[in-house]
C-alpha positions as CSV (number, residue, x, y, z in Angstrom):
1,X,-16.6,-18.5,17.4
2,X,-17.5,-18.6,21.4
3,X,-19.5,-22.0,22.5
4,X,-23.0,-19.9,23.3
5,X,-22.8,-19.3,18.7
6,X,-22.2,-22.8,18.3
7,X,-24.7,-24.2,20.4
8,X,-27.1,-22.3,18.6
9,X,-26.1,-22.8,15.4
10,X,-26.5,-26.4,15.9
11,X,-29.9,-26.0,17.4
12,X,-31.1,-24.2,14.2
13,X,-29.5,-26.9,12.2
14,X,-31.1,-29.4,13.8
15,X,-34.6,-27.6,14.0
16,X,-33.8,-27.5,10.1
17,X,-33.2,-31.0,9.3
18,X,-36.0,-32.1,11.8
19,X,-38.6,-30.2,9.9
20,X,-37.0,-31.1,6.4
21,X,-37.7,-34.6,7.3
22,X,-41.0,-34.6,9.3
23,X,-43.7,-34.9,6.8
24,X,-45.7,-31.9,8.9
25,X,-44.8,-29.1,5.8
26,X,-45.5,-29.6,2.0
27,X,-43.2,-29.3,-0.9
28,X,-43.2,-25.6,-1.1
29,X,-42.4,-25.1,2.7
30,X,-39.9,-27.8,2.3
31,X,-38.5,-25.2,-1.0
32,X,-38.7,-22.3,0.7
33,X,-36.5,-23.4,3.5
34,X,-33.5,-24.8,1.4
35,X,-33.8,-21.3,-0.1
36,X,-33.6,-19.4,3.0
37,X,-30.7,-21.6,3.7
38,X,-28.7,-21.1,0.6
39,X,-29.2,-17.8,1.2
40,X,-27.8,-17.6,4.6
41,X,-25.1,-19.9,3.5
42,X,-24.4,-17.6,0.9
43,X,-24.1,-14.5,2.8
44,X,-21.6,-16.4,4.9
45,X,-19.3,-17.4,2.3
46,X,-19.6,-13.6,0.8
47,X,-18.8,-11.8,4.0
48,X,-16.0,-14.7,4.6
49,X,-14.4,-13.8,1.1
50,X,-14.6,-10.3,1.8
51,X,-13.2,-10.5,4.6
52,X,-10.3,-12.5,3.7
53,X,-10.1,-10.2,0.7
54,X,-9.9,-7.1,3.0
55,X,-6.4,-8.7,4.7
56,X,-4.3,-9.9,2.4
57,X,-5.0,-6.2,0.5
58,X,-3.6,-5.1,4.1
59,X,-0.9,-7.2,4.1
60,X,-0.2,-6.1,0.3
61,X,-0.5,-2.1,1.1
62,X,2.0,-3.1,4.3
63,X,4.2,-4.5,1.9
64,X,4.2,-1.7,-0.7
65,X,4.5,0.8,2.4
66,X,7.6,-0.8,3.6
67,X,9.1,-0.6,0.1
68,X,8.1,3.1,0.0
69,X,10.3,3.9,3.3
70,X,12.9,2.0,1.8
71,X,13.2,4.2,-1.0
72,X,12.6,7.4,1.1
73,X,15.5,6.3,3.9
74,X,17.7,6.4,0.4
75,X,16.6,9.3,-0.5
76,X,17.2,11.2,3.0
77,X,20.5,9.6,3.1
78,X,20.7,11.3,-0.5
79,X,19.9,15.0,1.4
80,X,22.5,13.8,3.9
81,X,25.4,13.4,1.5
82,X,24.5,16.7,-0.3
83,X,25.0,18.6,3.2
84,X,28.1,16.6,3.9
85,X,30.3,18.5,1.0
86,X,29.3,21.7,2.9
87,X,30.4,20.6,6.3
88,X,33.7,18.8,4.8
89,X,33.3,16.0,6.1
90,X,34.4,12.6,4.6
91,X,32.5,10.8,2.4
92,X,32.4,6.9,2.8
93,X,33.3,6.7,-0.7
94,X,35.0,10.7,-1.3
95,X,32.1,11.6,-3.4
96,X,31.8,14.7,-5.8
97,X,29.1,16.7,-7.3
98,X,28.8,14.7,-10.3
99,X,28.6,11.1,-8.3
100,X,26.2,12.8,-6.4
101,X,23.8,13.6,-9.4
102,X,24.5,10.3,-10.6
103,X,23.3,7.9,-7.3
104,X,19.8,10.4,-7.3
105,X,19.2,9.9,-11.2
106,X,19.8,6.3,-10.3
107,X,17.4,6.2,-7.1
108,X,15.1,8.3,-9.2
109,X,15.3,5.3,-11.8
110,X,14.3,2.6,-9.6
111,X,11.5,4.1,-8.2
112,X,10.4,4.5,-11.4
113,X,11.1,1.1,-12.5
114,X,9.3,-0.2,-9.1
115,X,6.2,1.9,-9.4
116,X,6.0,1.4,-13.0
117,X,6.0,-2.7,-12.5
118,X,4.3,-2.8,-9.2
119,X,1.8,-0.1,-8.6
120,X,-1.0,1.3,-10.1
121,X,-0.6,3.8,-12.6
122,X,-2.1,6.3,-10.5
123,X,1.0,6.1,-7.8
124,X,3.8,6.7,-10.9
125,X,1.6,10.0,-11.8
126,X,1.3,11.2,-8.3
127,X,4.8,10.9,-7.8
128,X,6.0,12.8,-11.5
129,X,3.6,15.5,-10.1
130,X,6.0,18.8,-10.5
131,X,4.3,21.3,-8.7
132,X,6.7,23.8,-10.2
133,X,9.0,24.9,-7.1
134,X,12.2,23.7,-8.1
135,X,13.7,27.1,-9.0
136,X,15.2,27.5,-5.6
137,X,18.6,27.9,-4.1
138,X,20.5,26.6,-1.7
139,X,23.2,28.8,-0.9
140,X,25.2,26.2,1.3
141,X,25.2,24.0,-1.1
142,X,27.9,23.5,-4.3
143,X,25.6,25.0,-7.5
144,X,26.5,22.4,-9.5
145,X,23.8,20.0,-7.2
146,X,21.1,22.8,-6.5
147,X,18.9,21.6,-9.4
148,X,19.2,17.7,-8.5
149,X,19.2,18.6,-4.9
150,X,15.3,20.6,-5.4
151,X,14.3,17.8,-8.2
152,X,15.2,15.3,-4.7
153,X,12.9,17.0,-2.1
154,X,9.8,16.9,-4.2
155,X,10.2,13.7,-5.1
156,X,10.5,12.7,-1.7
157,X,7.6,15.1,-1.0
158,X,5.3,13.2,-3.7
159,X,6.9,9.6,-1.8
160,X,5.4,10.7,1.4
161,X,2.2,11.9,0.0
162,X,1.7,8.8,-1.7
163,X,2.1,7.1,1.5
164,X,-0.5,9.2,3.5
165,X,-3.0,7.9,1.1
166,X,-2.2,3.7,0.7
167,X,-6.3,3.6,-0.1
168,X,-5.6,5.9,-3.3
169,X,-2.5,5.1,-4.4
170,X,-1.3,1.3,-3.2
């Protein structure tokens, strides 16, 4: 609050209490001016609430967001890996087809788990949505992985359209 607000908010504070006290207005002026002020003093304490309400749901949808792009760095590094048997290249941990399958089954079980605990259910429906492309194939890919691999991207798809709409979803 700059000085100039506060000066006059304590000129009409004490232009309040100076008339409240004066014996120049009746009972009901006296009544309709402590209603007035409630009033004021009640809009003030709902657009303070409000307000404070409006940041820490920020702060909460920054949160959530930041969990999101966790889980989505995980699953990118999941893509990754899945190219990496192609180019022969050496796994941290010399990992086949079937360990693959098995760390996206688990990622795909902890998003799950968080968005069934922590979200709205809205947000776990948005990101089961099967739009019904996964019969695709990826020709430079072992065939043993194609359907994990497609069942990956949209669920990385549905991750980042959750995230374009915190509002909706968070």
């Amino acid at each position: 609050m700059n000085r100039r607000k506060g000066a006059v908010r304590l000129v009409l504070v004490y232009s309040f209490l100076r008339h409240l006290i004066s014996s120049e207005y009746g009972v009901f002026d006296r009544c309709v001016e402590i209603g007035v002020l409630l009033f004021v003093g009640y809009e003030v304490v709902v657009a303070f609430l409000e307000r404070r309400k409006t940041k820490q749901r920020g702060k909460e949808i920054v949160l959530r967001l930041e969990a999101i792009r966790k889980f989505i760095r995980g699953g990118h590094g999941l893509l990754h890996d899945a190219h990496a048997f192609v180019e022969q290249r050496t796994l941290p941990h010399f990992l086949t087809s079937a360990d693959w399958i098995d760390m996206v089954w688990k990622w795909n079980a902890e998003i799950q788990r968080l968005l069934t605990d922590s979200y709205p259910p809205q947000t776990l429906e948005a990101y089961m949505y099967d739009s019904g492309t996964r019969d695709r194939s990826y020709p430079e890919l072992p065939p043993a992985i194609w359907p994990q691999y497609s069942h990956l991207q949209l669920r990385l798809k549905n991750l980042q359209n959750i995230m374009e709409k915190p509002e909706v979803y968070l």
